[in-house]
C-alpha positions in Angstrom: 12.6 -1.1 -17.2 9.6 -3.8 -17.5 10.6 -7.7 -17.7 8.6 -9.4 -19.9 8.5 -12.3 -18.2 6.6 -13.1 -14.9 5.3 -15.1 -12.4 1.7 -15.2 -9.8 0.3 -17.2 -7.3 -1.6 -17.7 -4.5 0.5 -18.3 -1.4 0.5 -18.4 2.4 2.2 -16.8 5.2 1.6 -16.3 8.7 0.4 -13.0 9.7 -1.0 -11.3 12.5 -1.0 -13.8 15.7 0.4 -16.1 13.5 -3.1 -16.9 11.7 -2.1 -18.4 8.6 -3.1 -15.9 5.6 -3.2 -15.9 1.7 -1.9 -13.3 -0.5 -1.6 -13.0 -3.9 2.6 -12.6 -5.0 4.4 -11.9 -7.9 7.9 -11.6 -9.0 10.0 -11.6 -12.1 11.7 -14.7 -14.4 14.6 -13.5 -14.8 17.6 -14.3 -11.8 18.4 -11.4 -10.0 18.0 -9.3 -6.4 14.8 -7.3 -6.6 13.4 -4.9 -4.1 10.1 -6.2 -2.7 6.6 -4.2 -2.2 3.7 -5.1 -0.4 0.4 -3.8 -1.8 -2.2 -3.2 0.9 -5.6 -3.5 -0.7 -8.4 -1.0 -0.6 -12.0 -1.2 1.1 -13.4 -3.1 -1.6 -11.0 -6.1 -0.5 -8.7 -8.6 -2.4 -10.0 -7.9 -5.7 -8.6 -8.1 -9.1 -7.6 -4.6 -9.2 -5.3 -5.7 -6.6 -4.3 -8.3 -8.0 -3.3 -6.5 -11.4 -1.4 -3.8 -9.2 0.9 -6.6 -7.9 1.7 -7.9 -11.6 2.2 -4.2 -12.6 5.1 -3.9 -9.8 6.3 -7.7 -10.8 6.7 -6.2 -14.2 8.7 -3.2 -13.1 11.2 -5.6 -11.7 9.9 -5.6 -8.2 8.9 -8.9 -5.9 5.0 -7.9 -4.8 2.8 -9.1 -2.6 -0.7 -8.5 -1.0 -2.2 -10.3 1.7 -5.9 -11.0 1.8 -6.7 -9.1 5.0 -10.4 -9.8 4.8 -9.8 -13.5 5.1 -11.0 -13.8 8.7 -14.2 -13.6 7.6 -14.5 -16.3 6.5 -14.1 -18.3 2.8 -15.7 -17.1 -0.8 -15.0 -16.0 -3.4 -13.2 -12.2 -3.0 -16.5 -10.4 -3.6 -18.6 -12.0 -0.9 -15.7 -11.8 1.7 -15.5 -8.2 1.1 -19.5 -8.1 1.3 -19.0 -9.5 4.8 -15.8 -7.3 5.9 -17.2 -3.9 4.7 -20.0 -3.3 6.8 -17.7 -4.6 9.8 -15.6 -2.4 8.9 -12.8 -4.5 7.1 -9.7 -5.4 9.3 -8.3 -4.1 12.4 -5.5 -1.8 12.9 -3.9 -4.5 14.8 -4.5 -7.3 12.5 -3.3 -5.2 9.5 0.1 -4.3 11.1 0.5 -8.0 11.8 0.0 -9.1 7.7 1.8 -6.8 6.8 4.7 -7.9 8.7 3.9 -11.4 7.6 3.7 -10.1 4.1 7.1 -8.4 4.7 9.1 -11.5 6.0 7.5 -14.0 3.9 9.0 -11.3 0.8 12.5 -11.1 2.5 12.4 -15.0 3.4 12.7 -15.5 -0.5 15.4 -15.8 -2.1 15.2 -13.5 -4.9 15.0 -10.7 -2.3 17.2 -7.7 -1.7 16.1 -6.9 1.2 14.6 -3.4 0.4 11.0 -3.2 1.0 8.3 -0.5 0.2 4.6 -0.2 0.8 1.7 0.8 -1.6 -1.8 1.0 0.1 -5.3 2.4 -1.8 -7.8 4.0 0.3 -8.5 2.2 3.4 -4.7 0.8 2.5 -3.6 4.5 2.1 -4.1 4.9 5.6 -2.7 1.6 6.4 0.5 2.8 4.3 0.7 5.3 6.3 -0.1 3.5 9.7 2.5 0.8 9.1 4.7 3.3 7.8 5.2 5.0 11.6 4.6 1.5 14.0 6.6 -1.1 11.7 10.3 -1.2 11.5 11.9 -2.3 8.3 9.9 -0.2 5.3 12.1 1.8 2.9 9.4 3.8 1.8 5.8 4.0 2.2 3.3 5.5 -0.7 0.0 6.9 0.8 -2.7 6.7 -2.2 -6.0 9.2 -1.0 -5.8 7.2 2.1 -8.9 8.5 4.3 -8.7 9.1 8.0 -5.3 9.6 8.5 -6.9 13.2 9.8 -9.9 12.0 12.1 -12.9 14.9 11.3 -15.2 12.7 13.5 -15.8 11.2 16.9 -17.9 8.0 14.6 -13.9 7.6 12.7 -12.7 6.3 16.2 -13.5 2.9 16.3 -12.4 -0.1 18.4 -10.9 -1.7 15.3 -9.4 1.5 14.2 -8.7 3.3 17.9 -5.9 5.9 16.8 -5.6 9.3 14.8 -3.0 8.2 12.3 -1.6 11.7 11.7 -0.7 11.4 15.8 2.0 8.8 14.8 3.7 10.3 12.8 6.8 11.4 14.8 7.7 7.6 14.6 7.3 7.9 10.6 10.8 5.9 10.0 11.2 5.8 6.1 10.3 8.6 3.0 6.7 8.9 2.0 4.9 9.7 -1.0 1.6 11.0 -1.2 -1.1 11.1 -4.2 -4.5 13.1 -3.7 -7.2 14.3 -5.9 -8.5 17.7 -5.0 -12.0 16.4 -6.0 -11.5 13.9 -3.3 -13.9 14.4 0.0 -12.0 11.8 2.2 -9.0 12.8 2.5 -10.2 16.4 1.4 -7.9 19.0 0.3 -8.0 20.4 3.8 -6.9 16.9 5.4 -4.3 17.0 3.0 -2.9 20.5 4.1 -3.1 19.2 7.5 -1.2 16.2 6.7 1.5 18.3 5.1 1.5 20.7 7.9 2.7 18.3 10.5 4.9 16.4 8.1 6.7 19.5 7.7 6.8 20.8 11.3 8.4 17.1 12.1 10.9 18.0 9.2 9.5 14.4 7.5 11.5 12.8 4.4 7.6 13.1 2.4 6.3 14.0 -1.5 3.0 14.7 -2.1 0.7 15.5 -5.4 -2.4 16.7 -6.2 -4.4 16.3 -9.0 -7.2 18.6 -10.1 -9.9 17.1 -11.8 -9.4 14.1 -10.0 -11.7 12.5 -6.8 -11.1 9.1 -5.2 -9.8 6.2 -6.8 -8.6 8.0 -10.0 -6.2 5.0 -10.6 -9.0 2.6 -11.4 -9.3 2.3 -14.9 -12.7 -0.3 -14.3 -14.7 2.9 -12.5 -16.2 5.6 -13.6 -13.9 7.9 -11.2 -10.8 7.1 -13.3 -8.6 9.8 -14.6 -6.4 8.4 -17.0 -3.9 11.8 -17.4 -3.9 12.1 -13.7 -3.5 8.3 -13.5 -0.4 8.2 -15.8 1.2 10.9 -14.2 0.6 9.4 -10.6 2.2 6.2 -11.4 5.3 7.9 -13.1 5.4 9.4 -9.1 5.2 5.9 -7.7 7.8 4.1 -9.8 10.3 7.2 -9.7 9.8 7.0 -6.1 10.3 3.9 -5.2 13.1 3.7 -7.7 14.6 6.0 -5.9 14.3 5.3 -2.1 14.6 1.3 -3.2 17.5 1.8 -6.2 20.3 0.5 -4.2 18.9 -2.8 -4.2 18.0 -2.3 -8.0 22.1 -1.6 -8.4 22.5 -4.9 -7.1 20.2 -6.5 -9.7 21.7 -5.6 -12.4 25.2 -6.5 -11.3 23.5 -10.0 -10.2 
């Protein structure tokens, strides 16, 4: 059920090494105990798609929040940091698991929290979903959107700043995921996908996934040309009913608030 009434800011938090971090963060009017969800943003940065996917959540009844993680490079406007990031090749593994459990204690530090948290990443953050899903403890659910590199297909995709195979971590995978692919996509392919699956299954994994046909990379955004708006709608029915579900006992606790 939407709430019609919202609220979104900037804030800070400390995240990794204690740097001191923005992050956009919105929750609902209304009084109540909402789940919480942090949003990891995609390789184009701390944009406004991001920004709009927090106020969809807020909407839905959940506390959201994204941190910047580009913001070590230095101050601009979101577009230019991202400029900057991108050929760097954007945040850390390291420094990303440390935001995001900023991200997650500044949500449960507030006191409109539940306590139940889930994570959302897009791309780059679909791979950080599912990184943070198997090193961090404290995520009810993790939602891996087309997140490349989880399946390495290349000695180049080893990089100091990203120095694992994801898909190796995930006999730590601690809480349900959700997956959402295109079969048009080319990173992750269809192939890293089955792989994916394949080891999620031999590990007998809590996981979802769905695949779209007719539908490549980023077929959520509605400002590219890759936008799917069938497979769009359908995806996003998969990502409230799942975190509805894996994060509904702290929705039962709402209502009775």
């Amino acid at each position: 059920m939407g709430h019609a009434g919202l609220q979104a800011e900037t804030v800070t938090f400390r995240g990794h090494n204690g740097d001191e971090d923005e992050a956009y963060y919105a929750r609902p009017l209304h009084p109540g105990k909402f789940p919480g969800v942090v949003v990891i943003h995609h390789m184009p940065g701390w944009d406004e798609r991001t920004t709009e996917v927090v106020r969809k959540f807020a909407y839905r009844g959940y506390v959201a929040i994204a941190p910047h993680l580009f913001f070590r490079f230095g101050p601009g406007s979101p577009d230019d940091v991202a400029a900057r990031a991108r050929p760097a090749g954007g945040a850390s593994d390291e420094e990303v698991k440390g935001d995001v459990a900023g991200a997650m204690a500044y949500l449960r530090s507030q006191p409109n929290a539940s306590g139940k948290i889930g994570v959302i990443g897009f791309c780059s953050g679909g791979r950080h979903a599912y990184l943070v899903a198997c090193t961090l403890p404290g995520i009810d659910a993790a939602v891996d959107c087309w997140g490349g590199r989880v399946i390495v297909n290349s000695p180049a995709d080893i990089t100091p700043k990203r120095p694992i195979e994801v898909i190796t971590l995930s006999k730590s995978l601690s809480c349900p995921l959700l997956g959402i692919f295109g079969n048009e996509d080319k990173n992750p392919s269809p192939a890293d996908v089955d792989r994916t699956e394949e080891v999620l299954k031999r590990l007998g994994k809590n996981y979802e996934f769905h695949r779209y046909d007719g539908a490549g990379h980023g077929f959520f955004s509605s400002d590219r040309p890759a936008y799917r708006p069938e497979q769009a709608v359908d995806g996003w029915q998969k990502v409230f009913g799942f975190f509805e579900k894996h994060l509904a006992a702290s929705r039962a606790e709402a209502a009775a608030g």
